[in-house]
Structure formats: C-alpha cells, structure tokens
Residue frames as qw, qx, qy, qz and C-alpha x, y, z in Angstrom:
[[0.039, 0.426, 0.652, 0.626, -28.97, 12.73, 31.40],
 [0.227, 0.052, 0.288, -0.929, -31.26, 15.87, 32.33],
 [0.219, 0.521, 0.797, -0.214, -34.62, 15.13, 33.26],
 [0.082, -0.050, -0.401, -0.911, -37.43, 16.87, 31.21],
 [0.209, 0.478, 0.639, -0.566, -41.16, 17.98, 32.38],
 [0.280, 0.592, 0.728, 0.202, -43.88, 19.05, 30.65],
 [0.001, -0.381, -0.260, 0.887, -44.46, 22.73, 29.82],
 [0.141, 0.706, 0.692, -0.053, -47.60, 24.59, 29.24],
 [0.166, 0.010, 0.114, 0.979, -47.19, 27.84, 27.37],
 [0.105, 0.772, 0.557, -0.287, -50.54, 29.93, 27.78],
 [0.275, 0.048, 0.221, 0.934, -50.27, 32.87, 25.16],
 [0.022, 0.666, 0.701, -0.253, -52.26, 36.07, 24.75],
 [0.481, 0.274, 0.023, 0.832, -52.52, 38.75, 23.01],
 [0.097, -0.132, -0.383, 0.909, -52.92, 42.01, 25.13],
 [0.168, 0.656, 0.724, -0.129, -56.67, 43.42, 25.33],
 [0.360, 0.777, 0.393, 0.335, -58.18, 46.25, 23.11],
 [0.391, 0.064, 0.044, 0.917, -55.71, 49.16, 22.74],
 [0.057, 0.793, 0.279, -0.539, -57.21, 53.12, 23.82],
 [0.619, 0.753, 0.211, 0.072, -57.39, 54.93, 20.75],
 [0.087, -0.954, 0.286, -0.005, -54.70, 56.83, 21.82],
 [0.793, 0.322, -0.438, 0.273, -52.24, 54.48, 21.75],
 [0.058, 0.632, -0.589, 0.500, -51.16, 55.11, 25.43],
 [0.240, -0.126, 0.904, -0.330, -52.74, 51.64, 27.01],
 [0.003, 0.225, 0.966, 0.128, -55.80, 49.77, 27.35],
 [0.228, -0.291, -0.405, -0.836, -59.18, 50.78, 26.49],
 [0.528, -0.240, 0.587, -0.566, -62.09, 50.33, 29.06],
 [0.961, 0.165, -0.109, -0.191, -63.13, 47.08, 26.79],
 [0.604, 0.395, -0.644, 0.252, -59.22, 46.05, 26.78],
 [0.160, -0.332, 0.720, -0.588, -59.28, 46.28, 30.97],
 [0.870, -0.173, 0.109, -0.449, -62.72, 44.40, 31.03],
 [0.912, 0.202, -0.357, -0.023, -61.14, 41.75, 28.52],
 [0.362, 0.475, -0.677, 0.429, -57.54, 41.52, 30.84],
 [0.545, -0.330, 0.506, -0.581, -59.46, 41.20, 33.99],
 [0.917, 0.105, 0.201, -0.328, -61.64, 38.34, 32.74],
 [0.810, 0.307, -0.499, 0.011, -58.79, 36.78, 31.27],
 [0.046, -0.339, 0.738, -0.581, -57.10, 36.36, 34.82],
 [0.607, -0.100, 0.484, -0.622, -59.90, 35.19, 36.21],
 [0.938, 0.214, -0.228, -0.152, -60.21, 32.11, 33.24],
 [0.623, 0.351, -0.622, 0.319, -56.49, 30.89, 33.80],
 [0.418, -0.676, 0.298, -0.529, -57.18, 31.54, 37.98],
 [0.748, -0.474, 0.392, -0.252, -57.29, 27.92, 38.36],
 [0.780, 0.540, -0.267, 0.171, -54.23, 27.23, 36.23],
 [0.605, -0.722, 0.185, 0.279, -50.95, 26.80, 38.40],
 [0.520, 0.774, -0.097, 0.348, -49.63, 29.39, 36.20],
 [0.715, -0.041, -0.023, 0.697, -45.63, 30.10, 37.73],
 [0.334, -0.380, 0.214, 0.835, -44.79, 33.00, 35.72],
 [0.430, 0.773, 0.452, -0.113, -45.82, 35.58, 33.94],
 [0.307, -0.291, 0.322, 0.847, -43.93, 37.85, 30.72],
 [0.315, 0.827, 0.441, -0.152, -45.32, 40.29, 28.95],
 [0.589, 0.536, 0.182, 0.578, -44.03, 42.63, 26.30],
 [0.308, -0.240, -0.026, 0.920, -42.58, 46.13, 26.88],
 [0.036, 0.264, 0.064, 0.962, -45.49, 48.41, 25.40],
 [0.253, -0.137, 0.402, -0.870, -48.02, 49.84, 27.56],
 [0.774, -0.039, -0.087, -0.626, -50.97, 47.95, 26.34],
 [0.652, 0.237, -0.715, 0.091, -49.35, 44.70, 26.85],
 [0.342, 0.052, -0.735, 0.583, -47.94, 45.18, 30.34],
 [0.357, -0.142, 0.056, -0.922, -51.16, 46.52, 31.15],
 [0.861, -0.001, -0.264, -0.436, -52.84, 43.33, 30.57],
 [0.707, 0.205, -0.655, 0.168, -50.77, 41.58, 32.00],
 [0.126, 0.147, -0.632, 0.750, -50.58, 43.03, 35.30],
 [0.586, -0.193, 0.213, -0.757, -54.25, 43.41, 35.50],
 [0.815, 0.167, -0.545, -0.107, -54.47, 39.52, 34.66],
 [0.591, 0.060, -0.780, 0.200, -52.28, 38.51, 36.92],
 [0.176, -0.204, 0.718, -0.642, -53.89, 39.79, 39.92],
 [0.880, -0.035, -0.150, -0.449, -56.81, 37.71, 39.36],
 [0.766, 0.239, -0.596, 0.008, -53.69, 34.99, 40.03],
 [0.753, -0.645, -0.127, 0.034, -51.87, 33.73, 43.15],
 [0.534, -0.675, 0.349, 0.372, -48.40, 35.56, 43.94],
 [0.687, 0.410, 0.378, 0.467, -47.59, 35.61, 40.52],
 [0.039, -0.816, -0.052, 0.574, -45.68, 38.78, 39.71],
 [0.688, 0.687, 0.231, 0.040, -45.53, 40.01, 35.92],
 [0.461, -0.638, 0.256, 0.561, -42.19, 40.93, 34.48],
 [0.575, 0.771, 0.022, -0.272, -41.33, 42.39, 30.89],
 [0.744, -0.054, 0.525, 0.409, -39.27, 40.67, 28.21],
 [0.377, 0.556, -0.206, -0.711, -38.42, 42.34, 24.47],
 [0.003, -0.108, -0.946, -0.305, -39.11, 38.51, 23.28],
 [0.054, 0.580, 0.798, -0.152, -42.80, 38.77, 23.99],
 [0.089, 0.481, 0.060, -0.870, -42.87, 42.62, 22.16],
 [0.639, 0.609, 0.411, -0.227, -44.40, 43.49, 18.79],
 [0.018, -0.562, 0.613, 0.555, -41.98, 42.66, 15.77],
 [0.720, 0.412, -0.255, -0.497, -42.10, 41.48, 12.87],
 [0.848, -0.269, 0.454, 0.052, -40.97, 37.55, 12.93],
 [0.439, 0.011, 0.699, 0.564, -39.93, 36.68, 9.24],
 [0.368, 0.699, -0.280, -0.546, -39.81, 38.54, 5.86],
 [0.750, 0.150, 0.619, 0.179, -40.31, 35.52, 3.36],
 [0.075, -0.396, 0.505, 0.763, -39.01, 36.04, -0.04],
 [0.716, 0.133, 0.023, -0.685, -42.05, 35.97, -2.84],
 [0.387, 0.179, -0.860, -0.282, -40.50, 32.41, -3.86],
 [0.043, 0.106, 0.926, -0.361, -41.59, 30.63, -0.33],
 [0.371, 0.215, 0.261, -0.865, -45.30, 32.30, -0.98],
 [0.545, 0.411, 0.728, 0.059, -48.02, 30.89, -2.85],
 [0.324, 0.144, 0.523, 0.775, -48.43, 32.05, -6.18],
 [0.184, -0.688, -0.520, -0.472, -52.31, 33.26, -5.81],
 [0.490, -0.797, -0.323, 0.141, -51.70, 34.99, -2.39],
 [0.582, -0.131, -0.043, 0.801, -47.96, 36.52, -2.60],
 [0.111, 0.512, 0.073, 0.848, -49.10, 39.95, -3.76],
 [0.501, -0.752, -0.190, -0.383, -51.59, 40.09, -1.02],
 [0.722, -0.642, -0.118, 0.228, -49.13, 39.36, 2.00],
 [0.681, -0.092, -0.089, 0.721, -46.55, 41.24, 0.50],
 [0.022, -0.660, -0.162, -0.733, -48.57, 44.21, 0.38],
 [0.527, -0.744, -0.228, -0.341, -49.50, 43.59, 4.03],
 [0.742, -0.212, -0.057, 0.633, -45.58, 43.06, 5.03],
 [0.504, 0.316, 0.027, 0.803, -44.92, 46.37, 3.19],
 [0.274, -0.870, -0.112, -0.394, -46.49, 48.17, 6.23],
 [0.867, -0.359, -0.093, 0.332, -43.74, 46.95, 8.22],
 [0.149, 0.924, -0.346, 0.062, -41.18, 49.75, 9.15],
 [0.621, 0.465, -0.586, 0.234, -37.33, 48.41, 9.33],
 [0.238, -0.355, 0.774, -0.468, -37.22, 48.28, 13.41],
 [0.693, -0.092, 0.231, -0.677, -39.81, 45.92, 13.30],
 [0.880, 0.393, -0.266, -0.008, -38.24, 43.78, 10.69],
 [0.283, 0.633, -0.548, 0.468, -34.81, 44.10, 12.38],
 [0.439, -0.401, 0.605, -0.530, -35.98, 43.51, 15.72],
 [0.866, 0.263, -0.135, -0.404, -37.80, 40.46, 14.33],
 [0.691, 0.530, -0.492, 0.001, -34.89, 38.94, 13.05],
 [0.332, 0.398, -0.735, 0.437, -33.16, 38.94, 16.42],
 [0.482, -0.159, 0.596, -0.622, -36.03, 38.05, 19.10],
 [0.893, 0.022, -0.216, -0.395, -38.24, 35.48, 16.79],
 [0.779, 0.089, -0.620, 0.026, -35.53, 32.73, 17.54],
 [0.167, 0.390, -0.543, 0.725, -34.70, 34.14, 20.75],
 [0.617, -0.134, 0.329, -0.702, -38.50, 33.77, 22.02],
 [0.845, 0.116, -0.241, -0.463, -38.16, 30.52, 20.76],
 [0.647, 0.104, -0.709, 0.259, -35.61, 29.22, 22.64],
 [0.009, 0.189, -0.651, 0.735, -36.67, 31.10, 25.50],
 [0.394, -0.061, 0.561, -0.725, -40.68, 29.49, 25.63],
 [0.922, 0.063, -0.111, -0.364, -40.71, 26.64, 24.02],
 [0.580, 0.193, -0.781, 0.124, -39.79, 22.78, 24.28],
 [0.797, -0.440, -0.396, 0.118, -39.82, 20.66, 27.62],
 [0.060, -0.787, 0.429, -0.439, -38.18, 22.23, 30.93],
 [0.279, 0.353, -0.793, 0.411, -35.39, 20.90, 33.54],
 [0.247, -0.254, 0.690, -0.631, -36.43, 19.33, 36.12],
 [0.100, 0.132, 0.916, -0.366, -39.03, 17.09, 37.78],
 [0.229, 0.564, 0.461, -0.646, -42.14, 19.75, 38.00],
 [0.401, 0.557, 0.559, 0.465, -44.38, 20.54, 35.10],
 [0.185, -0.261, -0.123, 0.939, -44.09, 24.23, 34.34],
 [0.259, 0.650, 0.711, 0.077, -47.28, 26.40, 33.39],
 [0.197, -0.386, -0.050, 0.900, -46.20, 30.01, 32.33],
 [0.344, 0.820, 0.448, -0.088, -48.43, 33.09, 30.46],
 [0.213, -0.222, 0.208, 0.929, -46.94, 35.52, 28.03],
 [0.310, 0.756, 0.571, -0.076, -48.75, 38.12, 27.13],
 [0.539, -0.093, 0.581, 0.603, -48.03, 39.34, 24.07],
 [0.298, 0.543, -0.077, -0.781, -49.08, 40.89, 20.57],
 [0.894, 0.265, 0.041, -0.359, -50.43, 38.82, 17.61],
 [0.751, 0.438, -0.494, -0.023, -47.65, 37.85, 15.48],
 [0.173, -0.477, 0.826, -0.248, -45.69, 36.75, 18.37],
 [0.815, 0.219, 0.497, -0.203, -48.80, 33.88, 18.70],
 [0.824, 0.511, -0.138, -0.199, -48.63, 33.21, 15.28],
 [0.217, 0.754, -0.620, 0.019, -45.37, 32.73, 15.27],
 [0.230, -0.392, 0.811, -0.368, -44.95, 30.33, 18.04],
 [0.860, 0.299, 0.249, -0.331, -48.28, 28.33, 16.42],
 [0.733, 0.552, -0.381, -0.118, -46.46, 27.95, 13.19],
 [0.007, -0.567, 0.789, -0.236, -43.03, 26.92, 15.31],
 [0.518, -0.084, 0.735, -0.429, -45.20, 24.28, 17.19],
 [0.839, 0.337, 0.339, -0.260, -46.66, 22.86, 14.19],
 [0.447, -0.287, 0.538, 0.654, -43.27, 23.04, 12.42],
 [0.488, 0.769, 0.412, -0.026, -44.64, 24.99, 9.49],
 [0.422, 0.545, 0.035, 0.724, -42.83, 27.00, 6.94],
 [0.239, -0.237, -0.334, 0.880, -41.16, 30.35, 8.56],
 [0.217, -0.243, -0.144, -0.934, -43.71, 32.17, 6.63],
 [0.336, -0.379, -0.822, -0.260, -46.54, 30.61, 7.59],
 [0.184, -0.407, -0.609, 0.656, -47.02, 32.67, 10.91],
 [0.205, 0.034, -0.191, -0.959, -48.82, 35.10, 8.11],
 [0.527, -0.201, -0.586, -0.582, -52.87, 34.46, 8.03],
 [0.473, -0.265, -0.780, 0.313, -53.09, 33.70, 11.77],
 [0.001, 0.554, 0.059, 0.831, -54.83, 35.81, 13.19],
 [0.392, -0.167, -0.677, 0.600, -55.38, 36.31, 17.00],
 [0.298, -0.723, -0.425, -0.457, -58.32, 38.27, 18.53],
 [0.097, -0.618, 0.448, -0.639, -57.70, 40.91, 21.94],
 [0.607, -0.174, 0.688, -0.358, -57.47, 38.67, 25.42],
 [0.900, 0.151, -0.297, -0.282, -57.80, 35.35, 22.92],
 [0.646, -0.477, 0.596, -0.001, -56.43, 32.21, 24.80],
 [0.821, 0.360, -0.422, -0.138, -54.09, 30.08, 22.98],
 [0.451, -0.629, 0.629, -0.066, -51.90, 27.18, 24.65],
 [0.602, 0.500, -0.621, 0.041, -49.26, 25.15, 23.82],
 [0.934, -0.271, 0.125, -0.198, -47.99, 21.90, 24.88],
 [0.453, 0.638, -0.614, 0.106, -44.52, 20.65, 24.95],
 [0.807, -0.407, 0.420, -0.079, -43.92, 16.94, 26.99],
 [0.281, -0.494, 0.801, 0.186, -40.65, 15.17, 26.99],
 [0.321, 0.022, 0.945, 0.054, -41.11, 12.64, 23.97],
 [0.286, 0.663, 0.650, -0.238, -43.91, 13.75, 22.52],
 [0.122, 0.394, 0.265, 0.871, -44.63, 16.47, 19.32],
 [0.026, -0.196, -0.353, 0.915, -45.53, 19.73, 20.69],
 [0.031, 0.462, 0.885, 0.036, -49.07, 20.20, 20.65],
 [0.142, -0.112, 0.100, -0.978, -51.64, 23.38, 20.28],
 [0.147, -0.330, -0.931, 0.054, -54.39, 22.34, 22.34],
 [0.075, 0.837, 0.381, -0.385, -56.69, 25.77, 22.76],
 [0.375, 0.102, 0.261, 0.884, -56.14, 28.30, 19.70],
 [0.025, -0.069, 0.006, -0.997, -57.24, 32.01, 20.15],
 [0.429, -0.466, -0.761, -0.140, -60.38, 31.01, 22.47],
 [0.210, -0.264, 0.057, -0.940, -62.52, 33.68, 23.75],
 [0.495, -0.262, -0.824, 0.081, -64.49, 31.58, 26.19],
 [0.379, -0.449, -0.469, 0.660, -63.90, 34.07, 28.86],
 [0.022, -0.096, 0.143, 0.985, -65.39, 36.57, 26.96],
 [0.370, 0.619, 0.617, -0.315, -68.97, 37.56, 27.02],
 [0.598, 0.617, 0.463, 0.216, -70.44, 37.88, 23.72],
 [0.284, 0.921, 0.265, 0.030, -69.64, 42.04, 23.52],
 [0.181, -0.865, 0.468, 0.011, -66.23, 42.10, 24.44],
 [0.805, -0.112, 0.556, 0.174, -65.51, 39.24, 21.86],
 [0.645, 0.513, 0.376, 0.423, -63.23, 39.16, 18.30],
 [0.117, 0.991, -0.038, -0.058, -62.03, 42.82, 18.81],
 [0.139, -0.668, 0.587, 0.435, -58.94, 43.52, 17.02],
 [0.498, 0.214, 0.800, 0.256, -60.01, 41.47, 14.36],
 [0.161, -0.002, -0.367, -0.916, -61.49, 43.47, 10.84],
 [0.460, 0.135, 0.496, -0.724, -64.89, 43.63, 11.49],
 [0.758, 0.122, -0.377, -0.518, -65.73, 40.78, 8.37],
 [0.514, 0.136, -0.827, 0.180, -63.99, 38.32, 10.42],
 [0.431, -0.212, 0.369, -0.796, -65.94, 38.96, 13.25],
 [0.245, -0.104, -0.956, -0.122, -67.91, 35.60, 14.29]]
C-alpha cells in the first residue's frame, strides 16, 4: 500500500497587470514581492506558474524572496475558462447574469478549459507519495482558484462562478491522507498594505 503525506497547495493569483497587457504593473511587482516575503517562512518545494507574462512575472519575483526554489511554467496553472454550465445547473434568479458574463469567453478559452481544468486537478490536488509533507505555490489567474476552491469543497462544476480572487490574494488548501480536503486561508491580503489591497476586483467590491 503507498504511503500518503499531507499536501499544502498555496494558490495565487498573479499581481496587478500593466495596462498594456505586457506584464506587471509597478503595484503588481510591489504586490509579488511582498507576497514572497509572506510565504518566506513556508517550506514551500516548488513553484508553477502559468505561461502569460504577468503570471510568470509574479512568480519569479516571489520566489526570490524564497530559498532555492526555482519557478517553472505549466499550461494547468494558465487562464481558461474551467466549465461552461448549461442554464439548467444555474439558479433560476442568477442564470442570465452569469451567462452574460460566460458570453465574454472566446472558444480557446472554453476549449482549453475543458482539457486543463481536470488536468490541474489531478496534477495539484489530493495527498502525495511518500513520507514528507509537500508545500507547493502556483501562481495563477482567478478562475483557476476558484476552480480548485469549488473542487476542494466538492461543489457543483459551476460553482467556481462568483468567486472572486483579488491580485497577490493568498489562498491555501489542505489535503491529508484520511481527512476531507480543507480551505484554510481564502484570498487573504494580509501581506498587503492597505494601498496595494483588493485590486483586480470592481471597485464596489472593494473592502
């Protein structure tokens, strides 16, 4: 019988995007630093970050705040769409609104979706082999969190809609041998001083 440790999934989603769309703003580099520097005394393993610039950006600045930890890029941990629910699975008083906010979704996104959502779920969640507990960071883009929230709380597939995930928020997950998987920190902005908190978020949701 294979042993089974404990793993610790740290998620994040990448820090405030340059207008330009060609990396990280000087508020996204503040927020990526300072998240490295919260998880510093985590005995974080590994790091995986998505594939566009503003991602792997954060991530690499992050991880030198870490110890020997080099950052490496998955297309599980990119920015797709997870699940297209049909209006039945929806509530009745909300379905127009989230399918109006699905129908900004272009077909790679939906496509790509289809084939990485279970794929990032078998590749960073559940207990891992071996002896050692494992403590890894992906950094990442909202829905990918959401996703992996809803997974962890078994929730409907749709349900990763209405989660919403603020730049450099910390969320971690919990997965021990025996045990339901657990979300023990959701989209916590601790490490963030007050002015370089809630961005990417519409500016009523703003706390």
């Amino acid at each position: 019988m294979t042993e089974l440790a404990t793993r610790y999934l740290y998620l994040a989603r990448h820090g405030e995007a340059a207008p330009d769309g060609s990396g990280l703003s000087d508020t996204g580099r503040r927020q990526a630093v300072l998240l490295g520097r919260r998880l510093a005394g985590r005995p974080i393993t590994a790091v995986h970050h998505g594939p566009l610039p503003r991602a792997a950006q954060t991530a690499h600045l992050a991880a030198e705040q870490l110890r020997g930890v080099e950052p490496t890029v998955c297309d599980e941990a990119g920015d797709w769409v997870p699940y297209l629910p049909e209006r039945s699975e929806l509530p009745s008083d909300s379905a127009d609104f989230l399918l109006k906010f699905l129908s900004h979704a272009t077909p790679e996104e939906c496509e790509s979706g289809a084939v990485l959502a279970p794929r990032a779920v078998e590749r960073f969640t559940g207990p891992v082999a071996g002896r050692e507990e494992r403590h890894e960071l992906v950094v990442t883009h909202a829905f990918l969190v959401a996703w992996l929230v809803r997974h962890t709380l078994d929730a409907p597939a749709w349900r990763w809609l209405g989660l919403h995930v603020a730049n450099a928020g910390l969320t971690v997950l919990r997965y021990a041998p025996g045990r339901p998987p657990a979300v023990l920190l959701l989209n916590d902005q601790g490490h963030l001083p007050e002015e370089l908190r809630w961005t990417g978020f519409p500016p009523e949701f703003r706390c």
